[in-house]
C-alpha positions in Angstrom: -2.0 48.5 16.6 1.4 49.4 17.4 3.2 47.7 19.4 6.8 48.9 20.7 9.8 46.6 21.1 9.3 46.0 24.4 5.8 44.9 24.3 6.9 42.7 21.7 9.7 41.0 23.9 7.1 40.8 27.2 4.5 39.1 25.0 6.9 36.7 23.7 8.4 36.3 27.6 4.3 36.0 28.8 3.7 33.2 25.7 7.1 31.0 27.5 5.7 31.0 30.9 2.6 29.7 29.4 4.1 26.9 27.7 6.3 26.2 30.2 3.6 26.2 32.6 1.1 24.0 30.8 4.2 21.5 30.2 4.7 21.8 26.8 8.2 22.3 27.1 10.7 20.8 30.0 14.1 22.6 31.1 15.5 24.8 28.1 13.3 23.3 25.0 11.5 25.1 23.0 11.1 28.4 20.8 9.3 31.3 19.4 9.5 33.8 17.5 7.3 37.0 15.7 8.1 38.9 12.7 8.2 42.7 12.5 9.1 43.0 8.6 11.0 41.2 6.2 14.3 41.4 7.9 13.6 41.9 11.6 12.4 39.3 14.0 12.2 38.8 17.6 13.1 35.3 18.5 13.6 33.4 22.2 17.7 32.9 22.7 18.9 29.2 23.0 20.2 27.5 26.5 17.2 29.6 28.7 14.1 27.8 29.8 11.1 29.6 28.3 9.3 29.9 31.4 12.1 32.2 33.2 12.8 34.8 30.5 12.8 38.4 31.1 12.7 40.9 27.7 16.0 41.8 28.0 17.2 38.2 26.8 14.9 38.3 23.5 17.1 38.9 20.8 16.5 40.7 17.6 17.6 39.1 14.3 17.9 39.5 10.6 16.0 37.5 8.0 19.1 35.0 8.0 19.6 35.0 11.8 22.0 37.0 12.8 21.7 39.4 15.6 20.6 42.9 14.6 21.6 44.6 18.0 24.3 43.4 20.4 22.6 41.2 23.8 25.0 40.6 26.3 25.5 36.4 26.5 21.9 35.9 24.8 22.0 34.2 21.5 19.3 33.4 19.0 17.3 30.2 19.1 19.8 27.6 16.5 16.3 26.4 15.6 15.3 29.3 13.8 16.2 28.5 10.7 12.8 26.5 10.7 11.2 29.4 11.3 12.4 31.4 8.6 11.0 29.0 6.5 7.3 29.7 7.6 7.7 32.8 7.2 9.4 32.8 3.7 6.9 30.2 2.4 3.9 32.1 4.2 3.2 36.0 4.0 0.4 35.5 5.8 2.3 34.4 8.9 3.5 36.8 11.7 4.3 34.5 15.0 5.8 30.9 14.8 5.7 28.6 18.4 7.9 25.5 18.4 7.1 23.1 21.5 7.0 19.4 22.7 3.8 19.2 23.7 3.7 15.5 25.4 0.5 14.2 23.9 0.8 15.5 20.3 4.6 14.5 20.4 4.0 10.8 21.6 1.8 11.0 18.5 4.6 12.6 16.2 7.3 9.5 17.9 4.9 6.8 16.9 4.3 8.2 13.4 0.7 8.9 13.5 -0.5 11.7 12.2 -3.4 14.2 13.7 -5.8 13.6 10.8 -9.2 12.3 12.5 -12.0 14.7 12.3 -13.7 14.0 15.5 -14.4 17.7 16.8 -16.0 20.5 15.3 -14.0 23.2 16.8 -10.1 21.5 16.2 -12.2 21.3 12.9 -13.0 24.8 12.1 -10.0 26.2 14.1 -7.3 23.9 13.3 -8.3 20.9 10.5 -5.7 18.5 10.3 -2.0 18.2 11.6 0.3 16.1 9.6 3.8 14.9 10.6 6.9 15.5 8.7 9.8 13.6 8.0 12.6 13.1 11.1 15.4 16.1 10.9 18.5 16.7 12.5 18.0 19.8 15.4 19.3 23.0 14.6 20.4 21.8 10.5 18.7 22.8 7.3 17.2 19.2 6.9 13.8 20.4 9.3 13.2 23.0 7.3 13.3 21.1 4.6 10.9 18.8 5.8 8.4 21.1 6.6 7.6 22.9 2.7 4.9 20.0 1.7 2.8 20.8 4.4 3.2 24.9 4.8 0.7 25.9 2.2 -2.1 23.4 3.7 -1.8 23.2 7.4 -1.1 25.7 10.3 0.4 23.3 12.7 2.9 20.7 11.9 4.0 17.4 14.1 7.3 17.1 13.7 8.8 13.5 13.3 10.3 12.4 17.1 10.9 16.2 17.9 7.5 18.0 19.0 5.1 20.3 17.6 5.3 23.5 14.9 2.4 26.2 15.1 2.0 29.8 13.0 -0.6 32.2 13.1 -1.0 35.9 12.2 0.0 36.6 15.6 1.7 35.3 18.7 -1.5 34.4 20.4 -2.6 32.5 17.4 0.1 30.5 17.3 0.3 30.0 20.8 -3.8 29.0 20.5 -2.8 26.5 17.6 -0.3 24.7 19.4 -2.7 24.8 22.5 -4.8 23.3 20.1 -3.1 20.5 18.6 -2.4 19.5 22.4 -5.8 19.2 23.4 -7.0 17.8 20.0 -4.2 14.6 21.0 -5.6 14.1 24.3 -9.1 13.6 22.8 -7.8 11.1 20.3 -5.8 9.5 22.5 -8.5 9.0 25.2 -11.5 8.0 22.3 -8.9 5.3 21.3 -8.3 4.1 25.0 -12.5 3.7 25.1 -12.5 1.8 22.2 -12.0 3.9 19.2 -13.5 7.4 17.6 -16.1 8.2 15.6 -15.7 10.8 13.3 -17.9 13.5 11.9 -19.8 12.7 8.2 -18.2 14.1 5.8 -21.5 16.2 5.1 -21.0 17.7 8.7 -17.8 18.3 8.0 -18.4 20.7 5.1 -20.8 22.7 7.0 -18.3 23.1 9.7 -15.7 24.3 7.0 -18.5 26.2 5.7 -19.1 27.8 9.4 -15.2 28.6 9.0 -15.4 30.8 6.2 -18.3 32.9 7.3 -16.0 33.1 10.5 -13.1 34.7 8.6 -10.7 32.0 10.6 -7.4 33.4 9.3 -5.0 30.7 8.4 -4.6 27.9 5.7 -6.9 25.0 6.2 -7.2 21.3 4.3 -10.4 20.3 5.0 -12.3 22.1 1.4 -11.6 18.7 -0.4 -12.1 16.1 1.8 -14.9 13.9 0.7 -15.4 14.5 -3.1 -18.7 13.1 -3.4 -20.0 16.0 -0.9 -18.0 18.5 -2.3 -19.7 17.8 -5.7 -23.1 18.7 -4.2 -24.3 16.8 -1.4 -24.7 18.1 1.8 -25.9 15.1 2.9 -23.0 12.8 3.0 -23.0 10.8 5.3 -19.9 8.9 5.3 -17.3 9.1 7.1 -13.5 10.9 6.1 -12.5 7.5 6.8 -15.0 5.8 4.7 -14.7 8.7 1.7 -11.0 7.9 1.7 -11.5 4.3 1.4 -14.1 5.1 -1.6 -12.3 7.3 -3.2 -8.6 5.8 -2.9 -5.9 5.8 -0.4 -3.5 7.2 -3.3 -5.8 10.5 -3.5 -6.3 11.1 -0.2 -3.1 10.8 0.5 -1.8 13.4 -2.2 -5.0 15.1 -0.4 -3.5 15.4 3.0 0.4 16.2 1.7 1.7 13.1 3.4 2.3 9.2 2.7 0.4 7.4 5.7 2.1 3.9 7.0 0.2 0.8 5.4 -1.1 0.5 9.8 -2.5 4.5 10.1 -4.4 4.5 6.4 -7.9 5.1 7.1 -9.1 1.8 9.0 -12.1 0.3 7.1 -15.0 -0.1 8.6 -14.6 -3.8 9.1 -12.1 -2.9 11.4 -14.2 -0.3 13.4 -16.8 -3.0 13.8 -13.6 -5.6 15.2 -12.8 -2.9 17.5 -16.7 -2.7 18.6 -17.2 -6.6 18.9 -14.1 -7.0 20.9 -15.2 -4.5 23.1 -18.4 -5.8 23.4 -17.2 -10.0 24.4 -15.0 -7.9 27.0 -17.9 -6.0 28.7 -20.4 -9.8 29.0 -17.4 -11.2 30.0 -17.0 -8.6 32.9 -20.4 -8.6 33.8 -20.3 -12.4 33.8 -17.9 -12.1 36.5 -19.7 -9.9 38.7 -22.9 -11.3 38.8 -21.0 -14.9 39.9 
């Protein structure tokens, strides 16, 4: 459907007071930006605060950046340049959304990748976000950082910075960073309450399964995960941590396009059951106290 130029610019305006609103970005931060063709894009201008733009400060750019139509004081995100890179290294993409979501950034600072498969929507919708090396703000050294992951994943933790999400449209990327958010808190809480539990791996290749019959536009890393399943059994019944242990830490990490710390490398499952026994002693002793 067409859309004219002004639509364009209110959608991107309606997309900043969503993430300012929901907190994803605080004072100025932030950006977004959609493609109309190879050499036109509509990107948010630098020093505003995403949740108090009007249209008239979205500025129209070339495919290196520079303004293609003169905006009073607005200038184009400096960020953008990470941007371009999405959408050189991915046709398919139409809307990029750069935020600091707090959750999925605290994860991003302590260097711990999104990679558990707990949920079987973030599953089908999202798969896995994986974090990419620290880069300098507004330098080449971001974009840079991001091509190992861009023709796997469709959101991106970005090394003591924030969050990277694409889609085939605004609202898609707006959805995946939304996502990735949510998908944080859930990890983060399931850890506080002892730990998760992820899905077997044969679950997970029915949800990836569900995702293709779905049509779910978008790359996705998940078709590999567990090669024992993947080689016929539906059945599996391990966990993506356990496959990865069974299968190697070197292949699953070529697998996910990233080189986990020794700490975040798929905890055995002596170390699951640690995490159950401690919480266990701490429960008697509780109750110990309370019937005293």
């Amino acid at each position: 459907m067409f859309k004219s130029d002004y639509e364009i610019k209110k959608e991107l305006c309606e997309v900043g007071k969503k993430i300012y609103n929901d907190g994803f970005v605080a004072a100025n931060d932030g950006n977004f930006s959609v493609q109309i063709d190879k050499d036109t894009y509509f990107v948010t201008p630098t020093g505003v605060s995403k949740g108090f733009m009007t249209p008239d400060m979205i500025c129209k750019v070339d495919g290196q950046g520079n303004l293609k139509e003169a905006n009073g004081p607005w200038k184009p995100s400096s960020e953008f340049k990470m941007h371009l890179k999405v959408y050189q290294q991915r046709p398919d993409v139409k809307a990029v959304v750069h935020a600091h979501p707090p959750i999925a950034t605290s994860f991003a600072i302590a260097g711990i990748p999104l990679d558990k498969l707990i949920m079987p929507e973030a599953i089908i919708f999202l798969g896995a976000v994986p974090i990419a090396q620290y880069g300098t703000p507004s330098t080449m050294e971001i974009p840079e950082s991001l091509e190992p992951y861009l023709q796997d994943y469709d959101a991106i933790l970005l090394a003591n910075h924030g969050a990277l999400s694409f889609g085939c449209d605004l609202n898609t990327a707006f959805f995946r960073m939304e996502s990735t958010e949510f998908y944080a808190k859930l990890l983060m809480y399931a850890r506080l309450l002892g730990g998760e539990k992820e899905i077997p791996c044969g679950e997970v290749k029915k949800l990836v399964d569900l995702r293709k019959q779905f049509g779910v536009p978008g790359k996705h890393p998940m078709e590999k995960l567990c090669p024992g399943c993947y080689a016929g059994d539906d059945t599996c019944s391990m966990s993506p941590t356990e496959a990865n242990e069974k299968y190697g830490v070197e292949s699953s990490a070529a697998y996910h396009g990233f080189q986990p710390l020794p700490s975040q490398v798929c905890p055995t499952s002596s170390g699951n059951k640690d995490i159950e026994s401690i919480v266990a002693e701490v429960t008697k002793k509780v109750l110990e106290q309370m019937n005293k």
